[in-house]
C-alpha positions as CSV (number, residue, x, y, z in Angstrom):
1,X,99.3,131.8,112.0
2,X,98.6,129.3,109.5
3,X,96.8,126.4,110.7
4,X,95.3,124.3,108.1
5,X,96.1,123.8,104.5
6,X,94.7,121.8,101.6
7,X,96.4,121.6,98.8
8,X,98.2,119.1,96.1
9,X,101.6,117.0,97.0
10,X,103.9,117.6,94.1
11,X,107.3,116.3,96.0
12,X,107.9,114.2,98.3
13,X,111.2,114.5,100.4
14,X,112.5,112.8,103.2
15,X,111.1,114.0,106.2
16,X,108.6,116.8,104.6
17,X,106.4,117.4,101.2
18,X,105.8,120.6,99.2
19,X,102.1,121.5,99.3
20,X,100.5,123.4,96.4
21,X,97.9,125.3,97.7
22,X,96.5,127.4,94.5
23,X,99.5,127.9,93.1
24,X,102.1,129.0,96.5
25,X,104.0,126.0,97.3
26,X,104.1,125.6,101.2
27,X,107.3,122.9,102.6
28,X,105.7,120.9,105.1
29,X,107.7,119.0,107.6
30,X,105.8,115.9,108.5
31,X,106.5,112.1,110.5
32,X,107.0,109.2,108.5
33,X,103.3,108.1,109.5
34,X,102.0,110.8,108.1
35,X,104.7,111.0,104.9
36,X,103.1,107.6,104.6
37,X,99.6,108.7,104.7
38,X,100.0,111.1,102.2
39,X,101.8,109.0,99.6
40,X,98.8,106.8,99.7
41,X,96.4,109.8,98.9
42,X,95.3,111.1,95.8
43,X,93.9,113.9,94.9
44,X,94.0,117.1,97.4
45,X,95.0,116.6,100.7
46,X,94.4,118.3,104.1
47,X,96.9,118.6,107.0
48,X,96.8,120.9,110.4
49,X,99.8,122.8,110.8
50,X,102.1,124.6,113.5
51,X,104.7,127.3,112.1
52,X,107.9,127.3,114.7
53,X,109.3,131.0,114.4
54,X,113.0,131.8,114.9
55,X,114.7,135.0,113.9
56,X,116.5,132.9,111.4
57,X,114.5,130.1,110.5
58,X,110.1,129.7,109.6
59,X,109.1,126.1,109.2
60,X,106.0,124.5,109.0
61,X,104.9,121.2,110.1
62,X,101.9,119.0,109.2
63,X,99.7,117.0,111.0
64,X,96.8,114.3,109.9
65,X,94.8,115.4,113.1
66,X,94.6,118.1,115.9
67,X,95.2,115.4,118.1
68,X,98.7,114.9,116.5
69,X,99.4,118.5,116.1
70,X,98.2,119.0,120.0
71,X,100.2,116.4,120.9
72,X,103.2,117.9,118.9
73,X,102.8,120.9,121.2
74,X,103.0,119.1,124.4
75,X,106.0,117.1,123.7
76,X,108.2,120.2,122.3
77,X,107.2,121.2,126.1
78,X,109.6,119.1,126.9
79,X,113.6,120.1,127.9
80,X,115.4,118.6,125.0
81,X,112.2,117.5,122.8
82,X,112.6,119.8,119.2
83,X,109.9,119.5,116.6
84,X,112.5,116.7,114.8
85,X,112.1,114.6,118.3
86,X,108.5,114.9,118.0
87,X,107.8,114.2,114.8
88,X,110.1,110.8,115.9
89,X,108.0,110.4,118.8
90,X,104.6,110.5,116.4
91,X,106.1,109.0,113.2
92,X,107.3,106.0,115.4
93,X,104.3,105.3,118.0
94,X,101.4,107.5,116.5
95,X,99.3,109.2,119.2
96,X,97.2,106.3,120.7
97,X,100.9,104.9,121.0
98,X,102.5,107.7,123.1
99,X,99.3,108.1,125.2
100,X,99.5,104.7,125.8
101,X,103.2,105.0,127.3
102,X,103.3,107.9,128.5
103,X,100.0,106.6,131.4
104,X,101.6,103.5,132.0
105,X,105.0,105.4,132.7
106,X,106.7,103.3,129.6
107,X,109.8,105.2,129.2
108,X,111.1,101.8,127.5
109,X,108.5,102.4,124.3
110,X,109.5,106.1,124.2
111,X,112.7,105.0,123.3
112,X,111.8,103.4,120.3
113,X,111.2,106.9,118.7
114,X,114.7,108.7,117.0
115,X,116.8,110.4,119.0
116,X,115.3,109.8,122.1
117,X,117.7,108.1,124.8
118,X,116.8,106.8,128.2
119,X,117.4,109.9,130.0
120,X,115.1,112.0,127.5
121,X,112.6,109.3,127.7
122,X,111.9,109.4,131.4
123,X,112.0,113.1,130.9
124,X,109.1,112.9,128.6
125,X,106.8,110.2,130.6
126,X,107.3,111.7,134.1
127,X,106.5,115.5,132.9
128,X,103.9,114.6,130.7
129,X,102.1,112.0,132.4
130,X,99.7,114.6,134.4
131,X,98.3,115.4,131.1
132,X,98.1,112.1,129.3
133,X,94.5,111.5,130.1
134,X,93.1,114.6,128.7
135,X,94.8,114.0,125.7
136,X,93.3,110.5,125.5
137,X,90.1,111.5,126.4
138,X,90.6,114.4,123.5
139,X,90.8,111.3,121.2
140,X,87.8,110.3,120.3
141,X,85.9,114.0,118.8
142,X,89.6,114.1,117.2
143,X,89.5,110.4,115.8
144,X,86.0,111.1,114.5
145,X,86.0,113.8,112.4
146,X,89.6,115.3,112.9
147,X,90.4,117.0,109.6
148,X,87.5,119.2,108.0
149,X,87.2,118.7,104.0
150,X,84.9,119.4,101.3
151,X,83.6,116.0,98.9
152,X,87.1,117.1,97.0
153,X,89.9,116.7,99.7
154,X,90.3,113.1,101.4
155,X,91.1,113.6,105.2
156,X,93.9,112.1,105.8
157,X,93.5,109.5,109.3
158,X,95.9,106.4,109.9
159,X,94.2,103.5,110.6
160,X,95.9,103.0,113.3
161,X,94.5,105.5,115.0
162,X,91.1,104.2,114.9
163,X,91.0,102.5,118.6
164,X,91.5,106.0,119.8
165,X,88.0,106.6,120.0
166,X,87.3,103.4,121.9
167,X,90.2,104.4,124.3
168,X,88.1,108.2,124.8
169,X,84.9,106.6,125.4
170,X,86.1,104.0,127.8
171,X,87.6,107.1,129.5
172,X,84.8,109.0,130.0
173,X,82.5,106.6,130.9
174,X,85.2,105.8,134.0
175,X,85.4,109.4,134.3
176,X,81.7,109.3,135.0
177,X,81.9,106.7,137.4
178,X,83.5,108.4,139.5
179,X,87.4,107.5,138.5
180,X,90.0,109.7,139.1
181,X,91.6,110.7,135.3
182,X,95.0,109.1,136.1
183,X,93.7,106.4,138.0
184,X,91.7,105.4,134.6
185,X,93.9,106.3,132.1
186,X,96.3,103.8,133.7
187,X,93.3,101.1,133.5
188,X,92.5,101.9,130.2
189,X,96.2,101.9,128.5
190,X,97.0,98.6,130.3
191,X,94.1,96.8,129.1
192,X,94.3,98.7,125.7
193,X,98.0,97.7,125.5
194,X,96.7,93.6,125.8
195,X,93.9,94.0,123.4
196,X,94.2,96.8,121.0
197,X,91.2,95.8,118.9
198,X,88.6,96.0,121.9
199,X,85.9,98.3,121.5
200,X,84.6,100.9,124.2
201,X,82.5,98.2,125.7
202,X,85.4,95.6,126.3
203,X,87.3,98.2,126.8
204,X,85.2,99.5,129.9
205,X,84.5,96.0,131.3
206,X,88.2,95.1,131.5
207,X,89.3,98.0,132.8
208,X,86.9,97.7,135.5
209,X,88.1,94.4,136.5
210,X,91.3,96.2,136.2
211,X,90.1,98.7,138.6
212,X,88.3,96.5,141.5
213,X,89.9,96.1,144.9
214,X,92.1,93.0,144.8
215,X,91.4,90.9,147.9
């Protein structure tokens, strides 16, 4: 299994690169976030991969993070969610994105992403909703330091993944207070979803007040 490669871009396509890693040339299927990412890099780059075996067919797909490529895993899960679908799903809301809709039950957002209808996209949120928290609470070791690399290779991290840590801490620290995972993921992606820029601390307050018995 190959899992992570570092390596030079020396093409570009449209929905994948070719990776020279020491002289093999590795085709890596990517989103457009990450596509994006990379075209901004110089130098060598680092991406996680998952290789999707068929008796016909051996393609690899690239990820900034493990959180993406985790989060690749759980949506091909999914009845009638491919790796092309997935790579939609990231390249279109990024992971703090799909967390996001899939704990608030957002199939509406979902269907912003490529080949994803309304039927598909309640598929996705009520199957996968269970297991949105531990992927956002995953977020923030992910955020930090996701991709390994030497002085040499540049880790490759859209900034728009940054809040992601703020979003993990704030879930942990309700986790600690004794909230139930789904109960704050909920809190924490509806308060997130209002102020995207909050840090852990604003974060946690508001999600608190979110949280409190009404009455």
């Amino acid at each position: 299994m190959i899992g992570r490669l570092v390596g030079e871009v020396v093409h570009t396509g449209e929905d994948h690169v070719l990776l020279d890693v020491r002289g093999v040339g590795y085709i890596v299927h990517c989103s457009s976030r990450t596509l994006g990412a990379l075209a901004a890099a110089s130098g060598p780059v680092a991406l996680y991969t998952d290789l999707l075996v068929r008796e016909d067919l051996l393609q690899l797909f690239g990820f900034p993070t493990m959180l993406d490529r985790e989060w690749h895993k759980l949506l091909t899960t999914v009845q009638g969610v491919g790796a092309k679908v997935s790579l939609g799903i990231l390249g279109t809301l990024g992971t703090d994105g799909i967390s996001r809709a899939i704990a608030l039950g957002d199939a509406a957002t979902v269907r912003r992403a490529p080949g994803v209808g309304p039927k598909l996209a309640t598929r996705i949120v009520n199957e996968l909703k269970s297991k949105a928290p531990a992927m956002m609470a995953s977020a923030a070791p992910a955020a930090a330091g996701s991709i390994p690399a030497d002085e040499n290779t540049p880790v490759i991290l859209p900034t728009a993944e940054a809040d992601a840590t703020a979003t993990a801490d704030a879930l942990s620290a309700l986790a600690n207070l004794g909230y139930q995972p789904m109960e704050a993921a909920d809190a924490v992606a509806r308060v997130a979803a209002d102020a995207p820029d909050a840090d852990a601390g604003a974060l946690i307050k508001a999600a608190l007040k979110a949280l409190a018995p009404k009455g």
